[in-house]
BAZA-839596 format. One record per residue: residue in three letters; x, y, z of N, C-alpha, C in turn. Coordinates in steps of 0.1 Angstrom, whole numbers, plus 5000, padded with zeros to 4 digits. Example, Ala and Ser with C-alpha at 12.3 -4.5 7.8 and 13.67 -1.06 7.14 Angstrom:
<recs>
Ala, 5132, 4943, 5078, 5123, 4955, 5078, 5132, 4967, 5078
Ser, 5128, 4978, 5071, 5137, 4989, 5071, 5129, 5000, 5079
</recs>
This chain:
<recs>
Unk, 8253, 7929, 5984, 8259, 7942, 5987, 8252, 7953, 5980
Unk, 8249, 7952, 5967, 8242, 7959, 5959, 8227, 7968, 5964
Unk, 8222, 7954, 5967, 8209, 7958, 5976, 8208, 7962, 5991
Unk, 8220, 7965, 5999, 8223, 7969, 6011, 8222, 7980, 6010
Unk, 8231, 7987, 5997, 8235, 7996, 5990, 8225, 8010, 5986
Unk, 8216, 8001, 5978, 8204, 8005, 5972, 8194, 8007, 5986
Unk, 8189, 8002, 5995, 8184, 8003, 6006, 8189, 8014, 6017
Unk, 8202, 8018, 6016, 8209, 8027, 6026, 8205, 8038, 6015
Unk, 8207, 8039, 6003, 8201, 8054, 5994, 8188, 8059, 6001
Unk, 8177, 8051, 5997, 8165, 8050, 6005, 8158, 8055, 6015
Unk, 8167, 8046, 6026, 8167, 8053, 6038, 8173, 8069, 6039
Unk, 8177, 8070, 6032, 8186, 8085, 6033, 8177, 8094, 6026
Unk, 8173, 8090, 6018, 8163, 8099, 6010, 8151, 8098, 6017
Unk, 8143, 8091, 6027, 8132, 8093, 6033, 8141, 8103, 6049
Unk, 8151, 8101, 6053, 8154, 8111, 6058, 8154, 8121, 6056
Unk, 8162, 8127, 6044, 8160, 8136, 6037, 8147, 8144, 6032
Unk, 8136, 8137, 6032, 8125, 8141, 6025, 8113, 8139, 6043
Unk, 8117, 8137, 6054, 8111, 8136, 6064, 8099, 8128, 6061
Unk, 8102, 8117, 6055, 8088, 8105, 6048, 8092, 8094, 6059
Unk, 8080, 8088, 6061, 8078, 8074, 6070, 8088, 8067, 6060
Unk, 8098, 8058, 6069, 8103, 8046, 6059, 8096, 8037, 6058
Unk, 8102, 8031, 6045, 8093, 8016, 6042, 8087, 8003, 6051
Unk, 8077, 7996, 6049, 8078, 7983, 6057, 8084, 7977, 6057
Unk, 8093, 7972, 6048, 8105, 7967, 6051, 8114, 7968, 6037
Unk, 8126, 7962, 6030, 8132, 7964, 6024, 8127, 7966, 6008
Unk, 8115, 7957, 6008, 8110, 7952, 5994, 8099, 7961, 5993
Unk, 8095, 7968, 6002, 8087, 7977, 6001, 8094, 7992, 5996
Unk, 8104, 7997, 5993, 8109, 8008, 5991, 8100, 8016, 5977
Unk, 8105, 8007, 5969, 8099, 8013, 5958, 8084, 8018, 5960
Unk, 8074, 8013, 5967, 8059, 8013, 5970, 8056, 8028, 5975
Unk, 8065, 8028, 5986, 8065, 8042, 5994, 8074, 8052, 5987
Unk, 8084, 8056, 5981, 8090, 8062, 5970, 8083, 8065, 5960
Unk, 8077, 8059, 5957, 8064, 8063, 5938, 8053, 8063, 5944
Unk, 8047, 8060, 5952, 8032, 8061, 5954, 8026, 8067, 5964
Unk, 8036, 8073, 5966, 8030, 8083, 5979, 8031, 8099, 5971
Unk, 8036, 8101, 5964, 8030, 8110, 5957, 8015, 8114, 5946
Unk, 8016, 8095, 5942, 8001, 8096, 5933, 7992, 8095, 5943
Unk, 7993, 8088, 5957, 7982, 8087, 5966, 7977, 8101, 5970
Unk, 7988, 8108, 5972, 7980, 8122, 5975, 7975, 8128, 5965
Unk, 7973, 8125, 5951, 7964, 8133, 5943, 7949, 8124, 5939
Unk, 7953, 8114, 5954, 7941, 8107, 5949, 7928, 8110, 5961
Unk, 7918, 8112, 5957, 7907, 8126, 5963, 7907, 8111, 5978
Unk, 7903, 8102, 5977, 7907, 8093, 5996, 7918, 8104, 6002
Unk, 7926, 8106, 5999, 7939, 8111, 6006, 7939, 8124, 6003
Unk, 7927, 8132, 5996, 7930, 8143, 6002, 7927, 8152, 6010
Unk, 7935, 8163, 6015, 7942, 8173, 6023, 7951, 8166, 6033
Unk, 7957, 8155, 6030, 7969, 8148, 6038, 7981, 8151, 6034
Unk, 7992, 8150, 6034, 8006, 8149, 6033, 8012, 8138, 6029
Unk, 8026, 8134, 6023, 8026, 8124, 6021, 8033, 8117, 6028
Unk, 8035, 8125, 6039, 8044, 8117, 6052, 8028, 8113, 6059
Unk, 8018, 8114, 6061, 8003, 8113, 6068, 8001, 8102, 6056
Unk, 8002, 8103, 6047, 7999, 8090, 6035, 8011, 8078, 6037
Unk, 8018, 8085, 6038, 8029, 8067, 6041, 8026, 8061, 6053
Unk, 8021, 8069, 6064, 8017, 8063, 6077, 8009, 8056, 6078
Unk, 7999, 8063, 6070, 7984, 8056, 6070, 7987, 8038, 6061
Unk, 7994, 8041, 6048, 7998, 8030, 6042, 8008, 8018, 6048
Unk, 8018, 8027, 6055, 8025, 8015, 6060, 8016, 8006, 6076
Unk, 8005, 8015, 6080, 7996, 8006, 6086, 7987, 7995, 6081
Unk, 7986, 7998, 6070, 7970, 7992, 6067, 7981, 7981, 6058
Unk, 7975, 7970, 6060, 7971, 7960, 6053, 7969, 7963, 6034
Unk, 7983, 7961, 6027, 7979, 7964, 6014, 7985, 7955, 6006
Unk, 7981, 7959, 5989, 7992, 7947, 5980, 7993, 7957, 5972
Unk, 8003, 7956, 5964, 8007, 7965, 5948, 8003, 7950, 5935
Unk, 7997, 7954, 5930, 7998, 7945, 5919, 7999, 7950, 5904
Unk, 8008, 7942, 5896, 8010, 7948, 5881, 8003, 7940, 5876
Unk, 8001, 7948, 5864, 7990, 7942, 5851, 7995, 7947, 5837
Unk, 7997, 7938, 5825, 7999, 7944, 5811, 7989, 7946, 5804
Unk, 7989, 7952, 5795, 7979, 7958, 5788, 7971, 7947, 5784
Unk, 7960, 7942, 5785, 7945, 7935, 5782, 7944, 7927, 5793
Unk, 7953, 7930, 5804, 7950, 7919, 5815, 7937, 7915, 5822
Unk, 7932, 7913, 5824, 7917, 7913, 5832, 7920, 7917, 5847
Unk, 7916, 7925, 5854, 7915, 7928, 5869, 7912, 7926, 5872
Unk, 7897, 7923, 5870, 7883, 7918, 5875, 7871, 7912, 5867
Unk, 7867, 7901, 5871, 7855, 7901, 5856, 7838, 7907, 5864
Unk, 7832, 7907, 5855, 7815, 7916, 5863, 7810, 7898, 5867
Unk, 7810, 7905, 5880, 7802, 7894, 5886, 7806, 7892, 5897
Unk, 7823, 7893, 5899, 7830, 7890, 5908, 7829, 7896, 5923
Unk, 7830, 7890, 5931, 7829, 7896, 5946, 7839, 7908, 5949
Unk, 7835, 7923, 5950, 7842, 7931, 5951, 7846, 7934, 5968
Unk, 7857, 7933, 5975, 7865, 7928, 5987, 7874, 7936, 5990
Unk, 7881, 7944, 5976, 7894, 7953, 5981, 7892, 7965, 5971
Unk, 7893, 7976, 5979, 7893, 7987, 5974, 7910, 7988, 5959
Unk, 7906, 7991, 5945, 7915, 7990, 5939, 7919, 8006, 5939
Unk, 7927, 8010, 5941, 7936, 8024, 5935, 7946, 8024, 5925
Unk, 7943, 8031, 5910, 7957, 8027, 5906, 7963, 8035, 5908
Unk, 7980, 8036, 5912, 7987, 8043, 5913, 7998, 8040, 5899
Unk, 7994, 8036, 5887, 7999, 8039, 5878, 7993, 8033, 5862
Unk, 7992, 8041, 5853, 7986, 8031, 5843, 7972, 8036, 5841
Unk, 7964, 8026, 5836, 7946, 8030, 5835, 7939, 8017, 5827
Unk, 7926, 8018, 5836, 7921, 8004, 5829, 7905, 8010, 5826
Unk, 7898, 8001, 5821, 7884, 8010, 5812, 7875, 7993, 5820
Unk, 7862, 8000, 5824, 7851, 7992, 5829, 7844, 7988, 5816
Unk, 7840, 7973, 5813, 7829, 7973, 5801, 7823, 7961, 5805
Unk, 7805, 7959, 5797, 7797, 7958, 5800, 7795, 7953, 5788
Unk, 7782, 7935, 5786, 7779, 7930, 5777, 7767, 7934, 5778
Unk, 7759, 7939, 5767, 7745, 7939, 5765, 7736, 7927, 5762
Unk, 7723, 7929, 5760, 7715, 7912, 5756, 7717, 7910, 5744
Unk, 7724, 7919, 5733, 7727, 7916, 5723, 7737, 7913, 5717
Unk, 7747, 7912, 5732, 7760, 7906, 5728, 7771, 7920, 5724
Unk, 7768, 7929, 5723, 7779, 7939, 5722, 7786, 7944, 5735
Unk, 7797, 7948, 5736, 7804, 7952, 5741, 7800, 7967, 5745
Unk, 7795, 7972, 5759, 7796, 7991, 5761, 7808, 7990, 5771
Unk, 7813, 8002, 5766, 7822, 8010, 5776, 7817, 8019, 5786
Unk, 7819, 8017, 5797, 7808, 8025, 5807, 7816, 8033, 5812
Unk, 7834, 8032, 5815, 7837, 8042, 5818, 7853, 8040, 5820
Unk, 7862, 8047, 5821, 7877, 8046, 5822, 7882, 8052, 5830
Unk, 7890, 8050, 5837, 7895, 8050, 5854, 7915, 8052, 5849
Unk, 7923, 8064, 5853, 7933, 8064, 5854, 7937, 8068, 5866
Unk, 7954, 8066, 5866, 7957, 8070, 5881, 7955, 8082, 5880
Unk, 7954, 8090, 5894, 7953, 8081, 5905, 7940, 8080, 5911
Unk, 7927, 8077, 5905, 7919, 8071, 5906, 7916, 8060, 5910
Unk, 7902, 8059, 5918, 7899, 8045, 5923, 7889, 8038, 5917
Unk, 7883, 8025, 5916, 7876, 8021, 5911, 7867, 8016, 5917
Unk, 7854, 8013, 5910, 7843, 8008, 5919, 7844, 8012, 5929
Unk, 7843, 8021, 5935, 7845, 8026, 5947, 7830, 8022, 5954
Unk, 7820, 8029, 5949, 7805, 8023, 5955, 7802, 8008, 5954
Unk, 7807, 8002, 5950, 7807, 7988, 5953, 7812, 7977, 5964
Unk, 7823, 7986, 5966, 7829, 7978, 5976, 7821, 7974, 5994
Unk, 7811, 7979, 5994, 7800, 7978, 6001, 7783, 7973, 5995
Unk, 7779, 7970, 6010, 7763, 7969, 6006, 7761, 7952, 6003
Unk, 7746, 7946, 5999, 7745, 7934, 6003, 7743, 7928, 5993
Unk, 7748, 7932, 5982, 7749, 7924, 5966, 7763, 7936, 5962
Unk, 7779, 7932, 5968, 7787, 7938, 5964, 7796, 7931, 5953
Unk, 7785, 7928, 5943, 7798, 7927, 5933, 7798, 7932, 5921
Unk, 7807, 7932, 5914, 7812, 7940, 5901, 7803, 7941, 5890
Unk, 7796, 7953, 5883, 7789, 7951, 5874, 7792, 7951, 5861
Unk, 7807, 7955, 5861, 7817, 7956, 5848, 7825, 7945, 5850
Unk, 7834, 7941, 5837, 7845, 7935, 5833, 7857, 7948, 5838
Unk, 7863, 7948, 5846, 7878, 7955, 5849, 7889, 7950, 5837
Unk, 7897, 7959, 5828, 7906, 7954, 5817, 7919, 7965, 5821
Unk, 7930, 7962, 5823, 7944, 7968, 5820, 7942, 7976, 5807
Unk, 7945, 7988, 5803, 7947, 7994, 5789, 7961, 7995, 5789
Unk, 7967, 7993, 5794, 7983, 7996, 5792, 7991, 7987, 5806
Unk, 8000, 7993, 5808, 8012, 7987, 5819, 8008, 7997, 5829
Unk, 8000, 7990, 5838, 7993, 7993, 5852, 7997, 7988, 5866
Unk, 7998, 7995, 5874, 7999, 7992, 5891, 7988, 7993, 5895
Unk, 7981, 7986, 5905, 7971, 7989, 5913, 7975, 7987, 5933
Unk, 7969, 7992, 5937, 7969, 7993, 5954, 7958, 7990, 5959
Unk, 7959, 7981, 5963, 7947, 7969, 5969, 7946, 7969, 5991
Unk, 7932, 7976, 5988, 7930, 7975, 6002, 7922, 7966, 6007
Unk, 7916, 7960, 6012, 7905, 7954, 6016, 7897, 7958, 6028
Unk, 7887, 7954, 6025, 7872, 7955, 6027, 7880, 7960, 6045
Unk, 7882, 7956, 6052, 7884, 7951, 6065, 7891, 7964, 6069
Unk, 7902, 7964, 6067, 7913, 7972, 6063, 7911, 7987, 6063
Unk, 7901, 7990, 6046, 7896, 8003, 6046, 7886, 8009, 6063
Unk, 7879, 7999, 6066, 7866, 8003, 6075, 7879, 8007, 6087
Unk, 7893, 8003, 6088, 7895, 8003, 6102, 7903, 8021, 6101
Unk, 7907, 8026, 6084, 7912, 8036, 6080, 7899, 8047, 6087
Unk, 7887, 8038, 6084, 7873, 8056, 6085, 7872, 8052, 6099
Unk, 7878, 8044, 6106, 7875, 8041, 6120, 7889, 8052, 6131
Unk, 7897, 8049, 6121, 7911, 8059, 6128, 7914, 8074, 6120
Unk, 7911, 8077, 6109, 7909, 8091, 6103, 7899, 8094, 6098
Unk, 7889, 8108, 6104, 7882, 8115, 6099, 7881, 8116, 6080
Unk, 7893, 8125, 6085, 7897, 8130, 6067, 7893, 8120, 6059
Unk, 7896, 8106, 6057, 7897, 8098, 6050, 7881, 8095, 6048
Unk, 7873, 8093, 6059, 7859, 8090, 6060, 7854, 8100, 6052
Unk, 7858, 8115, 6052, 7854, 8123, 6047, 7849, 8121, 6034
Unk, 7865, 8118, 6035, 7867, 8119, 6012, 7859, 8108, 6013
Unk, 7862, 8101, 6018, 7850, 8083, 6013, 7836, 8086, 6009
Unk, 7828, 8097, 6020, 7814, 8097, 6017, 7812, 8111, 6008
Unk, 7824, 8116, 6002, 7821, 8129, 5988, 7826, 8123, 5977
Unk, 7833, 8112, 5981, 7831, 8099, 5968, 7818, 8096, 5960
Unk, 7813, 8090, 5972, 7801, 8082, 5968, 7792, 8094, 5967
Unk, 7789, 8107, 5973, 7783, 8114, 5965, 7782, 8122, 5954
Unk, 7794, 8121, 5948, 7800, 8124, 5937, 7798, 8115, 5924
Unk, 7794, 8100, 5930, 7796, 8091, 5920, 7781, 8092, 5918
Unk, 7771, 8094, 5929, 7758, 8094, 5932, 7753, 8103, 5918
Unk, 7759, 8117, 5916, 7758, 8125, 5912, 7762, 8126, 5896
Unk, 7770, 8117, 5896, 7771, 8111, 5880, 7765, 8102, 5873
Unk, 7762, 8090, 5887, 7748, 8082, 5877, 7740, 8089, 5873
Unk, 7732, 8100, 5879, 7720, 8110, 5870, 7720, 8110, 5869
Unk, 7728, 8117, 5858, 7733, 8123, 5851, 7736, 8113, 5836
Unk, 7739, 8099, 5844, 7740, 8088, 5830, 7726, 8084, 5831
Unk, 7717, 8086, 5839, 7704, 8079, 5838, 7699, 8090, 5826
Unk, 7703, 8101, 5828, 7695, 8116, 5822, 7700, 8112, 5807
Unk, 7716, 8110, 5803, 7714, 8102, 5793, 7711, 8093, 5788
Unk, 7711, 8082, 5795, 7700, 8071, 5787, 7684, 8070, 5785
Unk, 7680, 8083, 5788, 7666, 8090, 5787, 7668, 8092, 5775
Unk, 7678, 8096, 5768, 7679, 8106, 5757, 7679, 8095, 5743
Unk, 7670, 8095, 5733, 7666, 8087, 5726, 7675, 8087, 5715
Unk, 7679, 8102, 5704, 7686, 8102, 5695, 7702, 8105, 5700
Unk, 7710, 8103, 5691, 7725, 8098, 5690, 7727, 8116, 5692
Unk, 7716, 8125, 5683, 7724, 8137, 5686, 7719, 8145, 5702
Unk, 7712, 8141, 5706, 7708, 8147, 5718, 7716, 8138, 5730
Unk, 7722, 8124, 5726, 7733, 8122, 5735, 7746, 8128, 5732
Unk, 7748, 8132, 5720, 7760, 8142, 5714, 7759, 8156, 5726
Unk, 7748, 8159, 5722, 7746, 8176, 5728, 7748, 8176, 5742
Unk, 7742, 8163, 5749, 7744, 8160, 5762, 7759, 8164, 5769
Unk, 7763, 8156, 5760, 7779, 8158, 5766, 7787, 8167, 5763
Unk, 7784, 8173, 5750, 7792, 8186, 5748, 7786, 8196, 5756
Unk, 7773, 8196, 5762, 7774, 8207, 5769, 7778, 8206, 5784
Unk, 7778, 8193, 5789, 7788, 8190, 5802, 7800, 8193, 5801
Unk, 7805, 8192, 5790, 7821, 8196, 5785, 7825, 8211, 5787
Unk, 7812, 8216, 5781, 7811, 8235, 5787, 7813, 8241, 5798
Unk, 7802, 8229, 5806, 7803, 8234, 5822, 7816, 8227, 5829
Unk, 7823, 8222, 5825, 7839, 8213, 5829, 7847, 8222, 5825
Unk, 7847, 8226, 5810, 7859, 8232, 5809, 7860, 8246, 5808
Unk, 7849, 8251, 5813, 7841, 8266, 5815, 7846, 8277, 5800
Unk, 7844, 8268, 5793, 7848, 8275, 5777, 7837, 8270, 5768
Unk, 7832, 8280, 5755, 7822, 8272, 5744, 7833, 8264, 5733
Unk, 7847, 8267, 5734, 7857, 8259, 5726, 7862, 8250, 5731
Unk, 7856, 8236, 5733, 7861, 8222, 5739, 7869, 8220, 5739
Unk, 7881, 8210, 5737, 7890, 8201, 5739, 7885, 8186, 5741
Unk, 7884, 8180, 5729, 7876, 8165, 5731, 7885, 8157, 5740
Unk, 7876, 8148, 5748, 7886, 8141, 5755, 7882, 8124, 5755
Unk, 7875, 8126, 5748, 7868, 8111, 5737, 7869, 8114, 5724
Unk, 7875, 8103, 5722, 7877, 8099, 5701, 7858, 8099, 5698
Unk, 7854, 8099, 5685, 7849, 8090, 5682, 7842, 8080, 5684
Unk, 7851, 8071, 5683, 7855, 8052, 5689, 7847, 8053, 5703
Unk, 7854, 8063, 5709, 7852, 8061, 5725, 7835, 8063, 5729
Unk, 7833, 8077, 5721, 7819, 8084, 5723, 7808, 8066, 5717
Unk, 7810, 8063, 5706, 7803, 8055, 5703, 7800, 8040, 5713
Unk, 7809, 8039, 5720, 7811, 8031, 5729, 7807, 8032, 5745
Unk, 7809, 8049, 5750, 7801, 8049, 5758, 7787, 8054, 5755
Unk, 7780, 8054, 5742, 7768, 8055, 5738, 7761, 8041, 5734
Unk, 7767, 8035, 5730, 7760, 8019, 5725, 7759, 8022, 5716
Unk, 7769, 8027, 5705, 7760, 8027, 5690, 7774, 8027, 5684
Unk, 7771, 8026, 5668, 7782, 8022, 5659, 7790, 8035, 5656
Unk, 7803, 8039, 5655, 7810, 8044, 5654, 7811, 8055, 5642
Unk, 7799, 8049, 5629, 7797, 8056, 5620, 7786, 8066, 5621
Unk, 7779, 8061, 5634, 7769, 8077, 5634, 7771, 8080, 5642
Unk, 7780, 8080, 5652, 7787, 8090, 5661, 7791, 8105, 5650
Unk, 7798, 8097, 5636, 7804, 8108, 5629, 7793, 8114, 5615
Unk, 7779, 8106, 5616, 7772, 8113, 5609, 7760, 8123, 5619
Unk, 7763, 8118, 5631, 7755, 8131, 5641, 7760, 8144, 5646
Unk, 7777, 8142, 5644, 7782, 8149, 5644, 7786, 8161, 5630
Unk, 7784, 8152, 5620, 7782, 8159, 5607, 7766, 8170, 5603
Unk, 7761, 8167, 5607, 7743, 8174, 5610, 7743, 8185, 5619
Unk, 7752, 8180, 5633, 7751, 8195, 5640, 7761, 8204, 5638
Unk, 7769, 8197, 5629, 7778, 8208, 5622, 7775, 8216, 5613
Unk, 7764, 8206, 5601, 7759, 8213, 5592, 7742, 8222, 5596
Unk, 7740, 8221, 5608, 7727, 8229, 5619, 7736, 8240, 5623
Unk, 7745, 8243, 5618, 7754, 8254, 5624, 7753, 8256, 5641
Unk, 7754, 8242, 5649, 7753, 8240, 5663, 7769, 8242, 5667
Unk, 7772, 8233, 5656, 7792, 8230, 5661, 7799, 8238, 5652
Unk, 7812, 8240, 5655, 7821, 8241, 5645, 7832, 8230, 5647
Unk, 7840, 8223, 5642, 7854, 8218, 5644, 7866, 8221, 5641
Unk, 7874, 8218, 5651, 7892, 8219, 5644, 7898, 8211, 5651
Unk, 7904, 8201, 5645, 7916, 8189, 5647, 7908, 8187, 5660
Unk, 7915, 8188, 5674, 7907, 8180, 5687, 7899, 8191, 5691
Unk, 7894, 8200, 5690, 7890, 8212, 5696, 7873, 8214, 5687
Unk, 7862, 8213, 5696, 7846, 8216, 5692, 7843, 8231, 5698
Unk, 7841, 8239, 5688, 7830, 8255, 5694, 7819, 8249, 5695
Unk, 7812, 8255, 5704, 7800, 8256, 5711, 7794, 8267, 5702
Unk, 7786, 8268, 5690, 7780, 8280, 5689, 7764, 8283, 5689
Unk, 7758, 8275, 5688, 7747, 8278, 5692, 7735, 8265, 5707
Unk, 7737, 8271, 5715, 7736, 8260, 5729, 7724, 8264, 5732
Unk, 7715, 8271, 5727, 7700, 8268, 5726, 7696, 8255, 5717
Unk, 7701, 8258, 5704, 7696, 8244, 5697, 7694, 8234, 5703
Unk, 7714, 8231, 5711, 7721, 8223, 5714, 7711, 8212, 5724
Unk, 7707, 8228, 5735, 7695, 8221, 5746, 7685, 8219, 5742
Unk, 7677, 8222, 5732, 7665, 8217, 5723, 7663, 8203, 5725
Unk, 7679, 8194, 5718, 7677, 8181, 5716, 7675, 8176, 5728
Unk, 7679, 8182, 5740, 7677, 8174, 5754, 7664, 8170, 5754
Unk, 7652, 8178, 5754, 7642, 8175, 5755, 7633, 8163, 5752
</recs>
């Protein structure tokens, strides 16, 4: 009775809200919470979330949970279903030949993952996929997605300013890993931080820990490269917040 109950709410509230109903009963919750993070997720956008439930209650999907250190995926594995999380966030990482651990990059909702992977004729995973917390993900597959860019434009759209988007960020990591000293991969990023947050006063959005990690280097000269361009009167600091003061130097070290 309970669940008759709970399902007649549901239905009433997708009336109410003019939303496609569920696939069937056990589906409520899926279309209820995640048709709002799917629309801030760039596949789905300029759609609606009544055009997002439709599309979903078509296509072939799974919801899957994960707790925090769960593995998603290990690097190697055959990538087959587009992952979206629609809740939570997991971090891609990468063993080197010397046995360390890099962090290549961190993925929250509603973000997708590996997105360039999921195609092409060596599609598989070049990171370890890890849970950082209590995560949902939305699993499409391979089959599935192609029949989405086969029946909506829009979708095709966003699919191919993905991948040139992502195109456009490897460069940009290759342009980094050009960069020899710890402080000219410093500078690198605080001045992409400039052109992101269109201010010379940042808002870090990496610890420390994190910078060292997506640099490959020890966590102690993250904070003695940081200490040099502070004392080069390049930086200033406060609590999470870096000034930008002198970004000539800054681009010197690119060189």
């Amino acid at each position: 009775m309970y669940h008759m109950l709970q399902n007649k709410r549901y239905q009433e509230k997708f009336r109410e809200e003019n939303l496609i109903p569920p696939c069937n009963d056990e589906c409520s919750y899926c279309f209820l919470n995640y048709t709002d993070v799917l629309s801030e997720n760039y596949l789905f956008r300029n759609l609606s979330r009544k055009e997002i439930g439709k599309i979903i209650r078509k296509v072939h999907h799974q919801v899957r949970k994960c707790k925090k250190g769960d593995v998603v995926a290990f690097e190697g594995d055959y990538y087959d279903k587009l992952i979206i999380i629609v809740k939570g966030s997991v971090v891609g990482e990468m063993m080197d030949f010397e046995g360390r651990v890099l962090r290549v990059e961190q993925r929250n909702a509603p973000e997708s993952v590996a997105t360039a992977f999921i195609f092409g004729d060596n599609n598989k995973l070049p990171v370890t996929i890890t849970a950082m917390e209590e995560t949902r993900l939305l699993l499409i597959p391979r089959d599935d997605l192609m029949n989405l860019f086969a029946e909506n434009k829009t979708i095709l759209q966003n699919y191919l300013d993905i991948m040139a988007n992502r195109a456009q960020f490897l460069s940009r990591q290759m342009k980094l890993l050009g960069l020899n000293s710890i402080k000219g991969k410093i500078a690198n990023y605080l001045l992409e931080q400039v052109k992101k947050q269109g201010s010379d006063i940042i808002r870090m959005e990496h610890s420390q820990s994190e910078l060292a990690e997506m640099f490959g280097v020890a966590r102690p000269s993250i904070g003695r490269a940081m200490g040099e361009l502070k004392k080069a009167n390049c930086i200033s600091t406060s609590a999470k917040n870096i000034e930008i003061i002198n970004k000539v130097r800054l681009s010197e070290l690119l060189r």
